[in-house]
N, C-alpha and C positions, 0 to 999 in steps of 0.2 A: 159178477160179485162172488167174491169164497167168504163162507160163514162155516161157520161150527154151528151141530145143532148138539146139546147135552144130553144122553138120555140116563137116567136114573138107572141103575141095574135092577133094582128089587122094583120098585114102581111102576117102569115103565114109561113113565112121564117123561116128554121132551120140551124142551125151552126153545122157538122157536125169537130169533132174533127181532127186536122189534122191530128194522128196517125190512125185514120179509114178510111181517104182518102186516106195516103199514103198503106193501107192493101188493097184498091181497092173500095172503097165504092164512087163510084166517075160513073159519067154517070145516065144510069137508073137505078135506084136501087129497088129493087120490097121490096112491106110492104106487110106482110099479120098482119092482126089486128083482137082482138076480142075485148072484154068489156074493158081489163083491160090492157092488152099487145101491144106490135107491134115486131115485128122480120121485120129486113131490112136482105133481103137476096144479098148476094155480086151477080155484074151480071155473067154470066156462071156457075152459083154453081147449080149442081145436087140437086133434092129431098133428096136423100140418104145422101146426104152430109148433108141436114140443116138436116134430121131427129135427123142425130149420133149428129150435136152439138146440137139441142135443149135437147138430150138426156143428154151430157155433163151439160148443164145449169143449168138441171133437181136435176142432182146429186149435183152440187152444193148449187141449192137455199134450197136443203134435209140439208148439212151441215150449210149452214147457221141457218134454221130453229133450229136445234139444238144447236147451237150458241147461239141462242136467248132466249132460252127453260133455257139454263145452265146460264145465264148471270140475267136473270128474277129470277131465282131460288137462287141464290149467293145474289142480289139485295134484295129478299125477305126477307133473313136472317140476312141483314148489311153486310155481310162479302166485303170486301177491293176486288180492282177487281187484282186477282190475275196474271193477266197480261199470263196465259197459254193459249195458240192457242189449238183452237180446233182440227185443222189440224193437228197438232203433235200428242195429249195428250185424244183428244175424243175419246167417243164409234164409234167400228168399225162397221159399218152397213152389 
């Protein structure tokens, strides 16, 4: 799932979407942050558990990147954006 989450600049306050409240993101929710990221972990979730999905994430910001890569390369050329999903029709990793 990709969401936007709003954060106010003066306030601080963020709008957390209802479809991630109603998934459980609601109460204390723990952020681990570095430079660039943040991961909200749901509360009760095992390590194990956010590792597999940041693993899941992983795989996909890989097919997006290639997404981007083919899209860039198409763009380069002129070529019309031919409207094929990568997830169907890309290189299989």
């Amino acid at each position: 799932m990709k969401t936007k989450i709003r954060i106010d600049g003066e306030t601080g306050l963020a709008y957390i979407a209802k479809a991630l409240r109603e998934e459980g993101f609601v109460g204390e929710v723990i952020a681990l942050a570095n430079a660039r990221t943040l991961t909200l972990i749901m509360p009760g979730t095992k390590l194990a558990d956010v590792k597999r999905s940041l693993d899941t994430i992983i795989h996909d910001l890989d097919l997006r990147i290639e997404y981007e890569y083919y899209e860039d390369e198409r763009e380069s050329k002129g070529q019309p954006d031919s409207g094929i999903s990568l997830m169907r029709h890309g290189p299989q990793g």
